[in-house]
ZADO-1210 file (C-alpha; in nm, 4 decimals, padded with zeros to 6 digits):
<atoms>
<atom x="-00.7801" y="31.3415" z="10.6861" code="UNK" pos="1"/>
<atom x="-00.7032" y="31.2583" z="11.0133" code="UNK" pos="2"/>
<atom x="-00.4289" y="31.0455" z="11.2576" code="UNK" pos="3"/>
<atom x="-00.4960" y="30.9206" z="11.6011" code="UNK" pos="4"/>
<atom x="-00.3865" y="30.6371" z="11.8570" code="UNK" pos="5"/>
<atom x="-00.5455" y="30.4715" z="12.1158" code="UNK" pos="6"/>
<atom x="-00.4745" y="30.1492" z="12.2853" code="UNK" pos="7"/>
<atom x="-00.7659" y="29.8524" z="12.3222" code="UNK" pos="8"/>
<atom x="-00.7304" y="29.5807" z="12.5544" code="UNK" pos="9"/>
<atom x="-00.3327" y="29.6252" z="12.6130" code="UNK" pos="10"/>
<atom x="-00.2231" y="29.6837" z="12.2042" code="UNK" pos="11"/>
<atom x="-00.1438" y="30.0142" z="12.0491" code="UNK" pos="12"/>
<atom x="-00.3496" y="30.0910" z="11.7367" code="UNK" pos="13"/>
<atom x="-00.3160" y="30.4011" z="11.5073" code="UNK" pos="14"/>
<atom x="-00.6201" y="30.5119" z="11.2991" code="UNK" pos="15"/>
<atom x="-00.6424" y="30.6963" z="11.0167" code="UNK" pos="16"/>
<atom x="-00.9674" y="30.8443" z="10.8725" code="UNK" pos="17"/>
<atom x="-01.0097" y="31.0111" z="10.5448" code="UNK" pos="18"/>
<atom x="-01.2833" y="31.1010" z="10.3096" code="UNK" pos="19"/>
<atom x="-01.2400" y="30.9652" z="09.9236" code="UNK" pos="20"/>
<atom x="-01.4239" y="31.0790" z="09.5978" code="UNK" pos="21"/>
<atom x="-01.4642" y="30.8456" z="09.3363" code="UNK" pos="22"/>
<atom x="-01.4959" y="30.8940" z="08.9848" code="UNK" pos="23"/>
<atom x="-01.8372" y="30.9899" z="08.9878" code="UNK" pos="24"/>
<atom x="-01.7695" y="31.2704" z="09.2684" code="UNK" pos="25"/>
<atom x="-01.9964" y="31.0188" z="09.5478" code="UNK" pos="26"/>
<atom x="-01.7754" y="31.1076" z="09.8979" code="UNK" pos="27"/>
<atom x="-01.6953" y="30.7899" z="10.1476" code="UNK" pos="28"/>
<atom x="-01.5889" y="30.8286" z="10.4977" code="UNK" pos="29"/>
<atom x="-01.2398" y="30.5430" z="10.4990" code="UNK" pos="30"/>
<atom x="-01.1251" y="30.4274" z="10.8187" code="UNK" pos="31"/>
<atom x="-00.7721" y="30.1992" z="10.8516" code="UNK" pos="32"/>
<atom x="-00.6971" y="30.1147" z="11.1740" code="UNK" pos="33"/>
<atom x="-00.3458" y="29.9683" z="11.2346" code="UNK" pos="34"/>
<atom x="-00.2001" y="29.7662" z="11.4798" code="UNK" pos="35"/>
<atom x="00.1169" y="29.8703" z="11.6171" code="UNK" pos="36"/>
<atom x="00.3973" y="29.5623" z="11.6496" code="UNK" pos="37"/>
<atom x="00.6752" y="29.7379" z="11.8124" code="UNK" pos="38"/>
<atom x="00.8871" y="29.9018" z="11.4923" code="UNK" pos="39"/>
<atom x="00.6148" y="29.7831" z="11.1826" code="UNK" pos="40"/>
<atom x="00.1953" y="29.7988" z="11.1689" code="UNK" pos="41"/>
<atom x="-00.0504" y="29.5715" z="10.9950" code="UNK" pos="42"/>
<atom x="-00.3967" y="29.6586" z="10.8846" code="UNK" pos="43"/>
<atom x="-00.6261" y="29.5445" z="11.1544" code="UNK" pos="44"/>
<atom x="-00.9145" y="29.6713" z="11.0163" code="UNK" pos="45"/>
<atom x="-01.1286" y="29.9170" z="10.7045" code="UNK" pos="46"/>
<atom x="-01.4163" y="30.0592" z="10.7355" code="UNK" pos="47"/>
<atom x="-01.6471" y="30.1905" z="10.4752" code="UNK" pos="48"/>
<atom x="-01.8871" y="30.4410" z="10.5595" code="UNK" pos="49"/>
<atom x="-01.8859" y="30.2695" z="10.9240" code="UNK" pos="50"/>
<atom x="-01.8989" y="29.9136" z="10.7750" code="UNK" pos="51"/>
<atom x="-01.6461" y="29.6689" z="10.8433" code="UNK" pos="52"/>
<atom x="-01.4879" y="29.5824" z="10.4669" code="UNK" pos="53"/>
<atom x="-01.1443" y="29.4262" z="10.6322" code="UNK" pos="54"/>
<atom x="-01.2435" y="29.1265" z="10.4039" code="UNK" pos="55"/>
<atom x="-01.1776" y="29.3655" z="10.0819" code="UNK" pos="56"/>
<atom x="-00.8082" y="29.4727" z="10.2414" code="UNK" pos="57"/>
<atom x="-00.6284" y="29.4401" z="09.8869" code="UNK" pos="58"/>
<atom x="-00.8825" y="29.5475" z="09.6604" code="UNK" pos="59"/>
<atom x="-00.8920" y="29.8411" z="09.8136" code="UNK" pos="60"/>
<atom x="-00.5618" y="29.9268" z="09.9074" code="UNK" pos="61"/>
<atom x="-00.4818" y="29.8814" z="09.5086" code="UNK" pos="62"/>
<atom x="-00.7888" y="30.1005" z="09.3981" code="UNK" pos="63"/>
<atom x="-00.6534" y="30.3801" z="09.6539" code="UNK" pos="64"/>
<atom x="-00.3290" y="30.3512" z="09.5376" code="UNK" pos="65"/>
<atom x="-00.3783" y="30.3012" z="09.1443" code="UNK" pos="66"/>
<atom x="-00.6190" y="30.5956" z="09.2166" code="UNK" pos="67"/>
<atom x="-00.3712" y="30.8570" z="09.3344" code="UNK" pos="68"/>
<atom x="-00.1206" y="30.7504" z="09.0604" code="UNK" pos="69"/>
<atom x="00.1193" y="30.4909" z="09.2272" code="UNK" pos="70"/>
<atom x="00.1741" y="30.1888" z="09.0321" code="UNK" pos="71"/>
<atom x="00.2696" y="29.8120" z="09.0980" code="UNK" pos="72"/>
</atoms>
C-alpha cells in the first residue's frame, strides 16, 4: 500500500493505492484519491485496475470494510 499528495489545478489531493485479493485469490490494483478541505477529505475519486468506478463509491467502501471485519 501506498500514500502520496499532490496538488491539481490549485486543490490538495491525497492518494492512496493498494492491492486487494478477493475471495477467490484474483489481485486488483485500488486507487482512492481524496480531496483535501482544509481539516476533513472526501472521496474524489476510485479506481479499479485504472478504471474510473467513483460511481460504485459505497458499494465498495462497504465490501472493503465488511471484508477486513468492520461492521455497520
Amino acid at each position: 500500500c501506498k500514500w502520496s499528495k499532490y496538488t491539481y489545478n490549485d486543490n490538495k489531493y491525497v492518494s492512496f493505492t493498494g492491492n486487494f485479493k478477493d475471495d477467490n485469490g484474483s489481485v486488483s490494483t485500488y486507487q482512492f484519491n481524496f480531496l483535501v478541505l482544509g481539516d476533513s477529505v472526501m472521496i474524489d475519486s476510485i479506481y479499479v485496475e485504472g478504471v474510473d468506478v467513483s460511481w460504485m463509491e459505497t458499494v465498495l467502501l462497504v465490501s472493503i470494510y465488511t471484508r477486513n471485519g468492520v461492521t455497520w
